[in-house]
C-alpha positions in Angstrom: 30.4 14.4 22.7 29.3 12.2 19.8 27.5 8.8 20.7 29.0 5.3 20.4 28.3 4.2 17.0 26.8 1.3 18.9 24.2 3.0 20.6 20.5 3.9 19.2 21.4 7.4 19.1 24.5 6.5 17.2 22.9 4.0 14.8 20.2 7.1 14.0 22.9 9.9 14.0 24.7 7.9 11.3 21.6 7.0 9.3 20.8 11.0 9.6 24.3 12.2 8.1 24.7 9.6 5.2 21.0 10.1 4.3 21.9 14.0 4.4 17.8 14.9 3.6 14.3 15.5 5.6 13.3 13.0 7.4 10.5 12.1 10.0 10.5 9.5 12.8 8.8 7.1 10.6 11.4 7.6 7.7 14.0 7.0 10.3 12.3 3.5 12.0 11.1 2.4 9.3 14.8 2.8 7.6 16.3 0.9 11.0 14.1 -2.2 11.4 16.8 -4.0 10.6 18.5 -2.9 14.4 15.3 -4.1 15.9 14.8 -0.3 16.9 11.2 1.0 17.9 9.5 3.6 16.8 9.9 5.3 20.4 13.4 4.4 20.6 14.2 6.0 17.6 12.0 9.2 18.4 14.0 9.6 21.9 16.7 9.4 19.8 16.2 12.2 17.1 15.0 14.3 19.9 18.0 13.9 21.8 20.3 14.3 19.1 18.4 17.6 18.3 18.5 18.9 22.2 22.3 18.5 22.0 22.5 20.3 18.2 24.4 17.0 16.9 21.3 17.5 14.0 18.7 19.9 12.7 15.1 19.8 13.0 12.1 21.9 12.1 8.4 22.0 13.3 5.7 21.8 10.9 2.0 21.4 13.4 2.7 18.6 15.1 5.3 17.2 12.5 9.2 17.2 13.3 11.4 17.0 10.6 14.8 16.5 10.7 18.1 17.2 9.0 21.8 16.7 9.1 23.8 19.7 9.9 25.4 21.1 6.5 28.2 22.6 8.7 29.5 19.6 8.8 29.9 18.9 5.0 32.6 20.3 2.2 30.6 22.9 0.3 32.5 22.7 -2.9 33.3 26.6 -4.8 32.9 27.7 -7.9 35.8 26.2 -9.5 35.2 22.6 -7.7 32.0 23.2 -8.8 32.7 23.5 -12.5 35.3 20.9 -12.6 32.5 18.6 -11.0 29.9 19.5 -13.7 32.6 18.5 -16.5 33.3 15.4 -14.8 30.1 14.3 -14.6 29.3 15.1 -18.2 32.0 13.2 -19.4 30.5 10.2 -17.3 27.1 10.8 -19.0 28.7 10.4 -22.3 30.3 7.6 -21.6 27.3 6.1 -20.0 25.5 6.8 -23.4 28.5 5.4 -25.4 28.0 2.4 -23.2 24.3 2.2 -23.2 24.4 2.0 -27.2 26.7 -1.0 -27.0 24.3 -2.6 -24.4 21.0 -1.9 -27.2 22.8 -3.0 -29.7 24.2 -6.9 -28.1 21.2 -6.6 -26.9 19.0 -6.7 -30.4 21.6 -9.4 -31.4 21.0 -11.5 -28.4 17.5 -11.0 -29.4 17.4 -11.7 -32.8 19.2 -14.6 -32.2 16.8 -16.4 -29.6 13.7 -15.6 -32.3 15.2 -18.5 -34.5 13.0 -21.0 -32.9 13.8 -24.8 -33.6 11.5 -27.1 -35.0 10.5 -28.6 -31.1 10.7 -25.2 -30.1 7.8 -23.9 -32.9 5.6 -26.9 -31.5 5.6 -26.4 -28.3 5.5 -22.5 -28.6 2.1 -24.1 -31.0 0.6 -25.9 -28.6 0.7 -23.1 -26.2 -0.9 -20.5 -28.5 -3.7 -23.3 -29.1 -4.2 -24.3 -25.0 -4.3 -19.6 -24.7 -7.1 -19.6 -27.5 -8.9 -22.4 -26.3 -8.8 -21.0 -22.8 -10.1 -17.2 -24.6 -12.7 -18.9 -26.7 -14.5 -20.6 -23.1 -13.9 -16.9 -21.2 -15.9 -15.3 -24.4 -18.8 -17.8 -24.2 -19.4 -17.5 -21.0 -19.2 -13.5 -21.5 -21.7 -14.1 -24.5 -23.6 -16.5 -22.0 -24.3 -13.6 -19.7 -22.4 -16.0 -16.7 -20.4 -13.3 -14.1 -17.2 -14.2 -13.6 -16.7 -12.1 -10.8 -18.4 -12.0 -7.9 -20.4 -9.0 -6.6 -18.9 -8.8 -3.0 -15.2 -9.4 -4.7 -16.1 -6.6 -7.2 -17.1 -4.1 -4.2 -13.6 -5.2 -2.5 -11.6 -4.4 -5.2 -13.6 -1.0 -6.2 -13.2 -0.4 -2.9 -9.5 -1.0 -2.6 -9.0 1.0 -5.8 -10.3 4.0 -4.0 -9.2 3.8 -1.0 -5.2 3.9 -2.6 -6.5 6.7 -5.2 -7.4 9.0 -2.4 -4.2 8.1 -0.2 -2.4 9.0 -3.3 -4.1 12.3 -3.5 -3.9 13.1 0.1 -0.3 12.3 -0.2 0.5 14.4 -2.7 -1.2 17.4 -0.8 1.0 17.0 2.1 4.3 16.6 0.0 3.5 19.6 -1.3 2.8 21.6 1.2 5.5 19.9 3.6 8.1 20.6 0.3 6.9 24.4 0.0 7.6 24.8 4.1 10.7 23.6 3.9 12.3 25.8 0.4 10.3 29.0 1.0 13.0 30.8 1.9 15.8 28.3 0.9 18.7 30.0 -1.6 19.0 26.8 -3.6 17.9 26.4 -6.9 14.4 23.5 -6.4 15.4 21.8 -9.0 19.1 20.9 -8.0 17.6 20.6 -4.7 15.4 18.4 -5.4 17.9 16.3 -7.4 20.3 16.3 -4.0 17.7 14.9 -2.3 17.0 11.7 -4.8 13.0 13.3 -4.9 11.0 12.1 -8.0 7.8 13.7 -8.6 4.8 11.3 -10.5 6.0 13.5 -13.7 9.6 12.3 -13.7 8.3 8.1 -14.1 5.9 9.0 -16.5 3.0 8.7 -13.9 -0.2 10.8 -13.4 -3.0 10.4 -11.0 -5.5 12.4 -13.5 -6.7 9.2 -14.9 -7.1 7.3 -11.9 -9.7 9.8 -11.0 -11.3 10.1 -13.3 -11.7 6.5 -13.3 -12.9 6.6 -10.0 -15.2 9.6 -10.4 -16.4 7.5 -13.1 -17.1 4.5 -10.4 -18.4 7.1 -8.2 -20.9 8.1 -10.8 -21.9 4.3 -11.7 -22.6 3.5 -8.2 -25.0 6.7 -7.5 -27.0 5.4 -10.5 -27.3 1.9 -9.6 -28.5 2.8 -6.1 
């Protein structure tokens, strides 16, 4: 029997089947703060709703990970399928059509706000001028050998920087390993799959941690010689 709506194993069992991809106990509680749920709460919860097959779950160590139950969803055929994939490229041309408009009121609007009044011009001056004036004192105390950042702030922030730069790594490691658990023997294609489940790799927003390590192999280096 499927729990009131109300409930904490309702309010989870929901979140589950409209999120309809893996998920942890964090994912889940961190998700539903906004019910004032706890982490325990919502743990008691996804094991329950596991114990009575209202959800699917998978053990990975000590890690459970948790799914909605695809019985429950229309699997489209072949024909749905197809009539899906025209419809949506329809939409994509439409949505380029539109964002072409958008560039181009857009280039307007800007070339329209660089005609600059007379008041506008001097004030836009006097800002440039206070910016330079502000430059030329940073460079002369540069040149004047003065440190403008402390030591102990440096080592806080070099600190900082590697501390997220190894999280990152580590982070990566497990994604990938959790990722090639869970589609090793999966029938989907990855890349749809992936796509279903809204995942974006560091590739797809044109980031890369290569040069952040480098950067901090580099800091790694400088401090060894400076010791």
């Amino acid at each position: 029997m499927p729990p009131k709506s109300d409930s904490v194993e309702g309010i989870v069992l929901t979140f589950v089947n409209e999120q309809n991809r893996p998920l942890n106990s964090q994912n889940v509680a961190d998700a539903l703060q906004k019910f004032s749920l706890k982490k325990t709460a919502v743990q008691k919860a996804l094991d329950a709703l596991a114990d009575s097959a209202q959800i699917s779950f998978k053990e990975y160590g000590k890690q459970k990970i948790y799914l909605a139950r695809q019985d429950q969803f229309d699997i489209p055929n072949g024909e749905e399928l197809e009539e899906m994939k025209k419809a949506n490229s329809k939409l994509q041309e439409e949505i380029a059509e539109q964002k072409k408009i958008t560039s181009e009121v857009e280039s307007e609007i800007k070339s329209l706000q660089s005609n600059l009044t007379l008041e506008e011009i001097r004030s836009k001056e006097a800002i440039l001028q206070s910016e330079v004036q502000e430059m030329e004192e940073k460079l002369n105390k540069l040149q004047s050998g003065v440190i403008l950042v402390k030591p102990e702030d440096k080592k806080i922030i070099e600190e900082s920087f590697s501390e997220r730069v190894t999280q990152w790594r580590k982070r990566k490691r497990m994604f990938k390993e959790l990722w090639d658990n869970i589609t090793e023997n999966s029938p989907k294609d990855l890349k749809e799959f992936k796509e279903e489940l809204g995942l974006e790799y560091d590739e797809d927003v044109d980031v890369t941690i290569q040069p952040y390590s480098e950067m901090l192999a580099s800091l790694s280096k400088r401090r060894k010689v400076s010791r």
